[in-house]
MARPAPA-560011 format. One record per residue: x, y, z of N, C-alpha, C in turn; residue number from 0. Coordinates in steps of 0.001 Angstrom, whole numbers, plus 500000, padded with zeros to 6 digits. Example, Ala and Ser with C-alpha at 12.3 -4.5 7.8 and 13.67 -1.06 7.14 Angstrom:
2
{site {513190,494310,507800},{512300,495500,507800},{513200,496700,507800},0} {site {512850,497750,507080},{513670,498940,507140},{512900,500030,507870},1} 
END
This chain:
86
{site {739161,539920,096973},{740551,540332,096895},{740627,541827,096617},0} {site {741383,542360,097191},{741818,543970,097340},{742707,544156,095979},1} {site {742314,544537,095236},{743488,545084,094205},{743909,546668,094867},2} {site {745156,546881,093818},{745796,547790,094406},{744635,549355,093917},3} {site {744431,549324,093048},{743265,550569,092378},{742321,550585,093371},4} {site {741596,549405,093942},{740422,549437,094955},{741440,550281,096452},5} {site {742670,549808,097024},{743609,550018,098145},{743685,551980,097789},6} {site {743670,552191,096816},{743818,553697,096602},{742720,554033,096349},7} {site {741076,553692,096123},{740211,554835,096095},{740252,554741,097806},8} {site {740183,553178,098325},{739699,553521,100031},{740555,554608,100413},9} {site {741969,554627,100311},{742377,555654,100753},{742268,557077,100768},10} {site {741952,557264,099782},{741703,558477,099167},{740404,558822,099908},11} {site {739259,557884,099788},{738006,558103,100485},{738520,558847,101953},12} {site {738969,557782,102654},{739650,558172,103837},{740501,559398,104020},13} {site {741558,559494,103234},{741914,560542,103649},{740949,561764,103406},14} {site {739985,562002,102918},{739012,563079,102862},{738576,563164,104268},15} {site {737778,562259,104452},{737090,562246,105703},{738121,562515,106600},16} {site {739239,562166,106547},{739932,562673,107839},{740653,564180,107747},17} {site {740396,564561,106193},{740788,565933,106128},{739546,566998,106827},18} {site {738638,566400,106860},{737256,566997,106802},{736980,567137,108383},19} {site {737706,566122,109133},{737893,566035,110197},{739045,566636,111614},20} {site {739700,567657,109937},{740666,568323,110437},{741839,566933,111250},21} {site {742167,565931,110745},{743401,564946,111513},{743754,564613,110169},22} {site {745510,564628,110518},{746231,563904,109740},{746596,562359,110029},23} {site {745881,561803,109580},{746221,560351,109283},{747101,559658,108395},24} {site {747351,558237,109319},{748065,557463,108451},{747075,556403,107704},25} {site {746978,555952,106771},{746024,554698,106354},{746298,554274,105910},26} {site {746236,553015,106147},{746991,551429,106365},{745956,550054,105881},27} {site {745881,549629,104640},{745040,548854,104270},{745610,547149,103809},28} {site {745287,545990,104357},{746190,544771,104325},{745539,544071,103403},29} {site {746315,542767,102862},{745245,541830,101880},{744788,540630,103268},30} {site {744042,540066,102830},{743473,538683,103464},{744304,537779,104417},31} {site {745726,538102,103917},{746618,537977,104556},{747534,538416,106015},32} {site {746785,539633,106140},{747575,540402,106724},{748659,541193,106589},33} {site {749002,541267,104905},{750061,541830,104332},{749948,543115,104360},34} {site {750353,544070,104306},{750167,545560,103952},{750200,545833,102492},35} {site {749173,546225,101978},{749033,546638,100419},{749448,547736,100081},36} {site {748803,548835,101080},{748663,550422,100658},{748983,551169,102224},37} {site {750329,551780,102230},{750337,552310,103885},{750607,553695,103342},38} {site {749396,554999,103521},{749759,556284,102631},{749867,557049,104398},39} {site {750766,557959,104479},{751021,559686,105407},{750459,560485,105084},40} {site {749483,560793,105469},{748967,562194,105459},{750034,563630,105925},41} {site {750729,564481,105350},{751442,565506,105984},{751242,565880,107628},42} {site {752533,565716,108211},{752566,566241,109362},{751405,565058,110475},43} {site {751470,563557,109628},{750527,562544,110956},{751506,562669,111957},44} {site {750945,562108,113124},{751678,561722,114094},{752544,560559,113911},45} {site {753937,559680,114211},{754881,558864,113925},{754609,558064,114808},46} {site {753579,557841,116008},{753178,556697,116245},{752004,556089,115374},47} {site {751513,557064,114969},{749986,556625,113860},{750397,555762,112820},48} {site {751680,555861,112230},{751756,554447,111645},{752036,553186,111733},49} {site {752851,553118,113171},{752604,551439,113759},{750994,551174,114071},50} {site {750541,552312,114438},{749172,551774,115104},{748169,551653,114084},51} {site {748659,552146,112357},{747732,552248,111409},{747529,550712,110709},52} {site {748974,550062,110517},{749104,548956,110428},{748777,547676,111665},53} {site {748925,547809,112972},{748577,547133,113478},{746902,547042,113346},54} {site {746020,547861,113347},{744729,548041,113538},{744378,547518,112330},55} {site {745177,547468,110578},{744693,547002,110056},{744738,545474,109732},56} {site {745821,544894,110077},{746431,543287,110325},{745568,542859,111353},57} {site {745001,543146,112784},{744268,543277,113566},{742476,543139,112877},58} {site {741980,543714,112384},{740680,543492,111223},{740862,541970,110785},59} {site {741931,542288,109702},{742098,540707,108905},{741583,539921,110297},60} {site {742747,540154,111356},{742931,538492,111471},{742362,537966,112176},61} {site {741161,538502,112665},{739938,538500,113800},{738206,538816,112746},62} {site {738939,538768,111359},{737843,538883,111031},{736876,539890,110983},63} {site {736935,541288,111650},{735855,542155,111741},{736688,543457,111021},64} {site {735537,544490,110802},{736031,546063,111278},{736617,546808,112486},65} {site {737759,547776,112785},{737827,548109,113706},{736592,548605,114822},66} {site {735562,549184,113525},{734186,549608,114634},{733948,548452,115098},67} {site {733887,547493,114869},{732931,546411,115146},{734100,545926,116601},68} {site {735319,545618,116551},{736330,545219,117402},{736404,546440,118453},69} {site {735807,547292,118274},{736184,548511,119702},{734966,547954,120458},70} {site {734190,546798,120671},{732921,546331,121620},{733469,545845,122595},71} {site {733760,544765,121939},{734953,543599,122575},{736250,543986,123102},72} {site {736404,545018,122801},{737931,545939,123226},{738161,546466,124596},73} {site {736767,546718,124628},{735981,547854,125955},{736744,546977,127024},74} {site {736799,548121,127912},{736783,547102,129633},{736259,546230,129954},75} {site {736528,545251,130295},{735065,544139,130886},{734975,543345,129454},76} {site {734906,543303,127964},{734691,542755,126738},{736114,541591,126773},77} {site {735900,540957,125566},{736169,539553,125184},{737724,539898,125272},78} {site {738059,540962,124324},{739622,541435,123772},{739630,542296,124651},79} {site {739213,542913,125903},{739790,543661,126483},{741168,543752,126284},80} {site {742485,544669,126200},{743592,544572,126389},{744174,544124,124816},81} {site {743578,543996,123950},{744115,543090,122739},{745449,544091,122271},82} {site {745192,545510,122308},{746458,546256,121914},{747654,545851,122503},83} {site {747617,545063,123131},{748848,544339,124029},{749457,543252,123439},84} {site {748664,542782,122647},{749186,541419,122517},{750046,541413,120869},85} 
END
């Protein structure tokens, strides 16, 4: 179970790395559920990055994996091809 203290170091982790990476992100972390726990803006993200921050993370839950692990199966030709669709 995700407590909310654990939902804010990931973020925090994250938003480094994506500072470091020069992108403003949105990060979007769900419980087991698929609920949204922790949805933080990085200044100046893009305003589609947060539907797509939350979908990608409800998307994890509910298939079970990491997004790295779900961009295989995502590919052209793979299992979920097309899954951003659905």
């Amino acid at each position: 179970m995700l407590s909310l203290d654990v939902c804010r170091a990931l973020t925090e982790c994250v938003e480094e790395k994506a500072r470091a990476a020069g992108v403003n992100a949105v990060i979007a972390v769900c419980d087991a559920g698929g609920n949204p726990i922790s949805v933080q803006c990085m200044d100046d993200a893009y305003l589609a990055s947060y539907d797509i921050a939350l979908n990608k993370a409800y998307t994890a839950v509910a298939l079970k994996m990491t997004t790295k692990t779900l961009s295989v199966p995502a590919q052209p030709g793979g299992s979920l091809y097309g899954i951003q669709f659905t």
